[in-house]
C-alpha positions in Angstrom: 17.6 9.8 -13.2 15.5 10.9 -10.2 17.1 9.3 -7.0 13.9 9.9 -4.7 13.2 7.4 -1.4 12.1 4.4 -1.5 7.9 4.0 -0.9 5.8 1.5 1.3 2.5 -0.4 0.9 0.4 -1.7 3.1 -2.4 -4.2 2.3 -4.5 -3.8 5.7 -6.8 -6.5 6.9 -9.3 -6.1 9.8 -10.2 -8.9 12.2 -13.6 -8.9 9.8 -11.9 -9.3 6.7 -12.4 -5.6 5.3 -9.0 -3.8 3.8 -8.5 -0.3 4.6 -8.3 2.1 1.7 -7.7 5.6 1.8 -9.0 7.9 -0.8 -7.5 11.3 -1.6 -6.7 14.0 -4.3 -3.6 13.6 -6.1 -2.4 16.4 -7.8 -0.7 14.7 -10.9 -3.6 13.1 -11.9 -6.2 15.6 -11.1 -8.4 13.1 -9.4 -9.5 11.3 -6.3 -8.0 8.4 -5.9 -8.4 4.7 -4.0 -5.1 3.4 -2.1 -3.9 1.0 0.0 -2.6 3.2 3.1 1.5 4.3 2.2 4.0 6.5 1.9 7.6 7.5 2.0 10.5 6.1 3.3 11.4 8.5 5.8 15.7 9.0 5.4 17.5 6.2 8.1 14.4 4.4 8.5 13.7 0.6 7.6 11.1 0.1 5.0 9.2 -2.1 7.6 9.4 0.8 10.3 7.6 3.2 7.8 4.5 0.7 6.6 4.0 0.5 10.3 4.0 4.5 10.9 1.6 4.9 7.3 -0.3 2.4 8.9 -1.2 4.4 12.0 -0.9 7.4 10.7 -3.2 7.5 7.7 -6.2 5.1 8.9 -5.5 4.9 13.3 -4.7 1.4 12.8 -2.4 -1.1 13.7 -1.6 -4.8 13.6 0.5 -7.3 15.6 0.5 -9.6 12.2 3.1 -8.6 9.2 4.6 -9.9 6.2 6.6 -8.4 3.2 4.5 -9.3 0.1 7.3 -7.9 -2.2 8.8 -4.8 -3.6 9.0 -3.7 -7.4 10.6 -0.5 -9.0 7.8 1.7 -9.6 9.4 3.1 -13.0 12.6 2.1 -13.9 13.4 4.6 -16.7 14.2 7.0 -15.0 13.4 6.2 -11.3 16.0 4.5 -8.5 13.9 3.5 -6.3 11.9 0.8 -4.9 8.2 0.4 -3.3 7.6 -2.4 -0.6 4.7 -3.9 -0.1 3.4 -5.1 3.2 0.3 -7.3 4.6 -1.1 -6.1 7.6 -3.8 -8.7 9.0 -5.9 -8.4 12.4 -5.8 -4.3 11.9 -7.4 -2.7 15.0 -8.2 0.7 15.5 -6.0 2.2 18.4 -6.2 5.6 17.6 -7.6 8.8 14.9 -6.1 9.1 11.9 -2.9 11.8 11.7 -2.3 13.4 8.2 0.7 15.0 6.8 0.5 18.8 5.8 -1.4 18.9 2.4 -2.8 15.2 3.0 -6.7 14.9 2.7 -7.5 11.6 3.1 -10.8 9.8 3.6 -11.2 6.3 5.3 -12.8 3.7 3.4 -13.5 -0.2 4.6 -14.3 -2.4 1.2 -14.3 -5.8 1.6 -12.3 -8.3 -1.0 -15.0 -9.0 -3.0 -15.0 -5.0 -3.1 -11.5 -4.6 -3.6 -11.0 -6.7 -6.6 -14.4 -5.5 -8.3 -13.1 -2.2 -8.2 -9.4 -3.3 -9.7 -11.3 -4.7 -12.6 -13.7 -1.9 -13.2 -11.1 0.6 -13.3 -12.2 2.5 -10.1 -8.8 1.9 -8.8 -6.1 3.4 -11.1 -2.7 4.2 -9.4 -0.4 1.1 -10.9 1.3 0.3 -7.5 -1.9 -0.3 -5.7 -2.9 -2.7 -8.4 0.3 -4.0 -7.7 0.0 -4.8 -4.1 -3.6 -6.3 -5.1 -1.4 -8.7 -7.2 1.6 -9.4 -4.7 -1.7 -10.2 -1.9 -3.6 -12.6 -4.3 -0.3 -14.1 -5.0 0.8 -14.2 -1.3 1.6 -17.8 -1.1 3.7 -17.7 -4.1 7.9 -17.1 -3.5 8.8 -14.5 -5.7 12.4 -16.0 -5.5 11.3 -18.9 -6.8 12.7 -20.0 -10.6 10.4 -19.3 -13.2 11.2 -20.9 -16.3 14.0 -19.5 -17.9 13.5 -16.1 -15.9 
């Protein structure tokens, strides 16, 4: 069992209607990939706390308008922890973007029509973005709510 900290998501929406997406190297998978701006739970903090400080910290954004989407184990098996997911609407840019040692990131702007072509087409392939895709389309759904005999 790996017993690592717990990991945010933040679906961020401009005033315009355009998500902010990061995209960056990831060693693991040898590739560049296309994210939803996130991170680590930093040890004390509230989950909350850290999508705001991703948020800032890997696009310079910020937004006055938040709600959890959801949280899902990212693998079970062998994993303990969880990954939140957050909406951030009416992003503005407040300041420049401030990386973590060993973080490359670039800044993208897609716009939804964007965003889902490029979850269909493959072009975004790290399963917990896909994931907060999901938890946003389904954003008026309760995820408490019964569902058959589930």
């Amino acid at each position: 069992m790996l017993d690592g900290p717990d990991w945010v998501n933040v679906v961020a929406v401009t005033a315009e209607g355009s998500w902010l997406f990061v995209r960056q190297f990831r060693i693991g998978s040898r590739t560049f990939t296309l994210e939803v701006p996130g991170g680590m739970v930093d040890a004390g903090e509230a989950p909350f706390v850290s999508a705001q400080r991703e948020l800032l910290e890997e696009t310079g954004y910020r937004s006055s308008r938040w709600r959890e989407l959801g949280w899902v184990h990212p693998n079970p098996a062998f994993q303990l922890n969880r990954c939140f997911t957050y909406l951030a609407e009416d992003c503005t840019r407040v300041a420049d973007m401030c990386q973590d040692a060993g973080e490359d990131l670039e800044l993208l702007t897609l716009s939804t029509e964007e965003v889902m072509q490029a979850a269909r087409n493959g072009a975004i392939t790290h399963s917990l973005v896909l994931v907060a895709i999901f938890f946003w389309q389904n954003r008026g759904d309760q995820r408490t709510k019964a569902l058959g005999r589930f």
